[in-house]
C-alpha positions in Angstrom: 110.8 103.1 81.1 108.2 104.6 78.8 107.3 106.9 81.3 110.9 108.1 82.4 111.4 108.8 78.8 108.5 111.4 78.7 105.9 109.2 76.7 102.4 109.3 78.0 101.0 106.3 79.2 98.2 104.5 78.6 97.6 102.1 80.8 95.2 99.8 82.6 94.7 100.5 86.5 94.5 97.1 87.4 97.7 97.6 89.8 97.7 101.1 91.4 98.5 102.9 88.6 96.1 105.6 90.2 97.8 105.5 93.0 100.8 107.1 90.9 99.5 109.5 88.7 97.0 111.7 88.1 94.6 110.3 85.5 93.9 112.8 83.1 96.9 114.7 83.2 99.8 112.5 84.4 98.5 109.5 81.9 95.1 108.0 81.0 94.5 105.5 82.9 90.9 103.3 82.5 90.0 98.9 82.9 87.6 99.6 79.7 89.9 98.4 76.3 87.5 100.3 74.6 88.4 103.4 76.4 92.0 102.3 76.6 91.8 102.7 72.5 90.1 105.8 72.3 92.8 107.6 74.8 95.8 106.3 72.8 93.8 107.5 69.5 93.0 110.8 70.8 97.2 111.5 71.8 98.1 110.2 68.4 95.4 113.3 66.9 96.6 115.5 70.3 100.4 115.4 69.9 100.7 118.8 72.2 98.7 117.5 74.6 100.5 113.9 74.1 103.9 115.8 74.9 102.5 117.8 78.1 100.8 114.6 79.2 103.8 112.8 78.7 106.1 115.8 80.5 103.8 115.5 83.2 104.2 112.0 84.1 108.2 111.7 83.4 108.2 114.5 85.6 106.5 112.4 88.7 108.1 109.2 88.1 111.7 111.1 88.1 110.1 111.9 91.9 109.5 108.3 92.3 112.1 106.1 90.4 115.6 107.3 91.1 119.0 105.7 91.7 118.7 107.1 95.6 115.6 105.8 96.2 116.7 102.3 95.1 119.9 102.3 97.0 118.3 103.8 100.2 115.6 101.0 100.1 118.0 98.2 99.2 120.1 99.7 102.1 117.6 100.0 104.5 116.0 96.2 103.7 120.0 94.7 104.1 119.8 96.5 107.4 116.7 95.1 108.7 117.7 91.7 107.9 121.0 92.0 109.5 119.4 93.5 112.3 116.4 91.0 112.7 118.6 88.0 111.9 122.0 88.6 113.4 123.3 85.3 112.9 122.7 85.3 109.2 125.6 86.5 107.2 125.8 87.7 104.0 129.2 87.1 101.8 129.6 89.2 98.4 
């Protein structure tokens, strides 16, 4: 949510993160909690750069994490169930 919003992250990369954005210029990314400190020190003292960082990422996770997507996968996953399990039915 953070991220949607157009805040820069700081996060670990202990699940993929890194996989997602760009470290460095999507969001600061590191495992070190020293490090981790530092980065969200240096956006406080770098609000420009904070912003653009932060622009960046919202920009790549409105690429990533959008209503369509969600539906589409949800859609397609019902599908494949229904499909792979045809005497399972589903009520709603």
């Amino acid at each position: 949510e953070a991220v949607l919003s157009g805040l820069a992250l700081v996060s670990t990369n202990f699940h993929g993160e890194s996989d997602v954005f760009e470290n460095g210029t999507e969001a600061l990314l590191s495992n070190d909690p020293e490090e981790l400190a530092g980065m969200a020190s240096w956006l406080v003292t770098h609000p420009e750069e904070a912003r653009r960082t932060g622009e960046r990422g919202r920009e790549k996770a409105q690429k990533i994490w959008h209503q369509g997507r969600y539906l589409g996968d949800w859609t397609a996953l019902l599908r494949e169930t229904l499909t792979t399990h045809p005497s399972k039915t589903i009520f709603i």
